[in-house]
N, C-alpha and C positions, 0 to 999 in steps of 0.2 A: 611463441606458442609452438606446438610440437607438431599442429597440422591445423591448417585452414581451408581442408576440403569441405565443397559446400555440402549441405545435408539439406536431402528435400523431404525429407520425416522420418517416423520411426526407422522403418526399415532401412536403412542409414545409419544406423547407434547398435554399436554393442551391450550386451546388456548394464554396464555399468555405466555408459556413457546413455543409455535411457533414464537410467536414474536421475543423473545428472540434470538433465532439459526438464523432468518431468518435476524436480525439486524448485526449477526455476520457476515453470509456469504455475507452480502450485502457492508459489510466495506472489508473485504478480493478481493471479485472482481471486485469492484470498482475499489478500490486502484489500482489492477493489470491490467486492461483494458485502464485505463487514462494514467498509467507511458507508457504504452506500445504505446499508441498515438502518445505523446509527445518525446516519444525514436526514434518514425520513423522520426522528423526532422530534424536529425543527418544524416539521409542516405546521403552518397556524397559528407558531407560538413564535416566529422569529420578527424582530424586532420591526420590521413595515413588510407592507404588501410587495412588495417589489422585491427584496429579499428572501420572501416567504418561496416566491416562483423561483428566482435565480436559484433557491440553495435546492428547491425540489430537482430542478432541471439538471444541479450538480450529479446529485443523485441518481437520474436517470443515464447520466452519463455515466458513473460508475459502473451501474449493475450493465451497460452495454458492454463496458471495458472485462467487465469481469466474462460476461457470456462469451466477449473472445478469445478470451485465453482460456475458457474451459475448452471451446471448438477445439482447438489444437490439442487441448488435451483427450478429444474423445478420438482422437488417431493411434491413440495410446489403449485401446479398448476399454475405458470408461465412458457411461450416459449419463445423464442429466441426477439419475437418483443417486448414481452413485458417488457424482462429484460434491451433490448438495443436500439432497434434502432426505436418504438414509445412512449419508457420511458419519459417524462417529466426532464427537465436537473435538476432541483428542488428537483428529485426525487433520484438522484444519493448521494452517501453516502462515496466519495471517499475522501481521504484528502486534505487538499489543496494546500499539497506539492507536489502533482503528475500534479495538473492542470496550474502552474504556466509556464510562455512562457520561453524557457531556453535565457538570455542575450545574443544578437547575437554575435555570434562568440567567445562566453567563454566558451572553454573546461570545464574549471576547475568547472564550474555550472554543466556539465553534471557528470564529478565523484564525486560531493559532494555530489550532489544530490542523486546519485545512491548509495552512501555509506552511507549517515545516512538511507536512504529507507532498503536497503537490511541489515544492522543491526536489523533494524525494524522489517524487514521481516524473520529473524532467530529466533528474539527474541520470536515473537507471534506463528510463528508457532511449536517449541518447546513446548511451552506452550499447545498445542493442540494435543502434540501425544499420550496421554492417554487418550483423551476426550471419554465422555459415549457418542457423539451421535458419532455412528459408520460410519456414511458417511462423517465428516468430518475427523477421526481417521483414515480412510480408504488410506488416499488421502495424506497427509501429510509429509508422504516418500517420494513420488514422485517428490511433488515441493520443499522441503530441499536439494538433491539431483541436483538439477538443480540452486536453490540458491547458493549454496556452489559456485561456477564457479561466480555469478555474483559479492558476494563479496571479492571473491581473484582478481576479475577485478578489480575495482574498486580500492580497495587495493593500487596495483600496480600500477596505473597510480597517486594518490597522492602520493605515495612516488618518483616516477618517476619526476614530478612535483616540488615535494618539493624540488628537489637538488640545485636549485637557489633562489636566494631574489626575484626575477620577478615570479616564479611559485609558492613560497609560499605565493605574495602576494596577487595574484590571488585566491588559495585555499583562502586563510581566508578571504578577500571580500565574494567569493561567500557562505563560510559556516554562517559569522555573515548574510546575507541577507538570507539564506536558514533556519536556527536553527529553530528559533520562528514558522516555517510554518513545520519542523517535526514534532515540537510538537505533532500538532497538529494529528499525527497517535496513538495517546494514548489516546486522549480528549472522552468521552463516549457520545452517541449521546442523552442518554437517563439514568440515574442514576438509574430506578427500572429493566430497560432493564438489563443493567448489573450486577446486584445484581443477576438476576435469573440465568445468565450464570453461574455464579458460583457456586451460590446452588444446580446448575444442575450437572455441574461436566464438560459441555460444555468446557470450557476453564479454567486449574491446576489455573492461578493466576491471581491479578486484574491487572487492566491496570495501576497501580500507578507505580507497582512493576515491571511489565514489562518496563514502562517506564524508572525507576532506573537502571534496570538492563541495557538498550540499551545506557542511557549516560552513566556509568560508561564504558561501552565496547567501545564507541563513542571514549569519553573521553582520556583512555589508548593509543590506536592508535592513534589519532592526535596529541596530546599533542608529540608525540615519535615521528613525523617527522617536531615539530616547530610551532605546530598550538596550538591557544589559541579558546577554545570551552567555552561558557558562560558556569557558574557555575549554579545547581538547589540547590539554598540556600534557602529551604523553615524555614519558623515558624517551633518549632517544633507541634504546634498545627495544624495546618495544615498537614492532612496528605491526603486528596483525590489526589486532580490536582494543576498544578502549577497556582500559581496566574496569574487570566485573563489579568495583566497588562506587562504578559510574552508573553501571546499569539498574533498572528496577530488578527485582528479584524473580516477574515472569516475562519472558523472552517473547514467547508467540511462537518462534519459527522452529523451536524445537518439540510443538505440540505443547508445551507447558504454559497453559492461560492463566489470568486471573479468576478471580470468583465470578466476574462479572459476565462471562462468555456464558460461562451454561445456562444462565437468565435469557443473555440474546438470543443462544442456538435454538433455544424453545418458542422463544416466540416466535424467530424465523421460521420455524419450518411447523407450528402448530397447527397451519390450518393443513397442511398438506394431513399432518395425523388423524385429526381430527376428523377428515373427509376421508381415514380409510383405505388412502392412496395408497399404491406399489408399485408405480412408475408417473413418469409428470407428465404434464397433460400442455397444451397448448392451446388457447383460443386462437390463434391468429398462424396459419403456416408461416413460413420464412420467405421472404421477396424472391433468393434464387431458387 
């Protein structure tokens, strides 16, 4: 790296290297704000009562995870409308594994999903707990700590799953239709964006590496309860990203969603519309 001086927030980053933090924490909360959506339409329809609370509780943990990396982003002189609810859906940078409608009435979409995600989401955020900019470094205990539970859930309901030919054949439908759009939490929205992260010292490793490292760990685990998970057989010349003809055709991180986000963006934010709003409101102050 070309400098690992610590960064105690914006005022600290040149403006290109603003960018840079600000593309990170913009893929981090995204990601966590959309899964966390789409987790609520499980409520009352997941397969027992215990599952129904567990997957809500996920949930809750998400949209926390999300409100924290918005925080660091309001150092950046964005507020709460502006990150979310008169944001442009265009403008959102989340994958477009999180935005996808889960198959109705297939469990097995919801823990697949939630298990290549939350691999995802170990893998990156490890990666970030010695980061120099200190608001991100700051924080990254806190939502690993709460990750851990998501992917021991997870975990456990595909192996659960797997104990018959009818629920393994489920998992592996919904993981070949799910893979290609994981991918896509590695994909860089922006190639000198991410050069700078890590010149910065922002994030320990690239996204190639990360992403190696989440299918090998993918990998291990499925493969061990019957599941076959495509291989990343690249060129050895090729060493960035996997070839585009692995990827689904919308990415997410470059703003480019599927059909199915502009459905979500509306529903997410229609009551705000609907009530007329121009800034967000809060029933409950914040503890500090």
């Amino acid at each position: 790296m070309a400098t690992t001086a610590a960064l105690a927030g914006p005022e600290d980053l040149e403006d290109a290297d603003r960018a840079a933090v600000e593309d990170l924490l913009f893929r981090l909360a995204d990601d966590e704000l959309v899964l966390a959506e789409r987790y609520t339409e499980w409520q009352v329809r997941a397969p027992t009562l215990e599952s129904d609370i567990s997957l809500s509780n996920i949930a809750q943990d998400e949209l926390g995870h999300a409100r924290l990396w918005y925080e660091v982003l309001g150092a950046f002189g964005y507020d709460e409308t502006d990150l979310i609810w008169e944001r442009d859906p265009g403008d959102f940078r989340h994958s477009t594994l999180t935005e996808l409608p889960f198959e109705e009435g297939d469990w097995a979409d919801a823990v697949v999903r939630g298990y290549l995600y939350d691999v995802a989401e170990d893998v990156r955020l490890r990666a970030l707990e010695d980061s120099t900019y200190g608001p991100i470094r700051d924080r990254v205990g806190k939502v690993l700590g709460e990750e851990d539970y998501h992917l021991e859930y997870a975990e456990s309901w595909i192996q659960h799953l797997a104990t018959d030919e009818e629920g393994r054949e489920s998992l592996q439908a919904a993981l070949d239709r799910l893979y290609p759009y994981a991918l896509t939490l590695f994909e860089p929205a922006d190639e000198d964006l991410e050069a700078r992260i890590l010149e910065l010292g922002v994030r320990e490793d690239a996204l190639v590496e990360l992403r190696d490292e989440w299918h090998d760990r993918a990998s291990s685990f499925l493969e061990s309860v019957g599941l076959e998970i495509p291989a990343l057989d690249l060129p050895d010349q090729y060493d960035v990203h996997v070839s585009p003809s692995d990827l689904p055709e919308h990415l997410g991180r470059n703003g480019d969603h599927t059909d199915h986000w502009a459905a979500l963006h509306e529903e997410m934010t229609g009551t705000y519309q609907e009530l007329g709003r121009d800034y967000a409101t809060k029933i409950m102050q914040d503890e500090d």
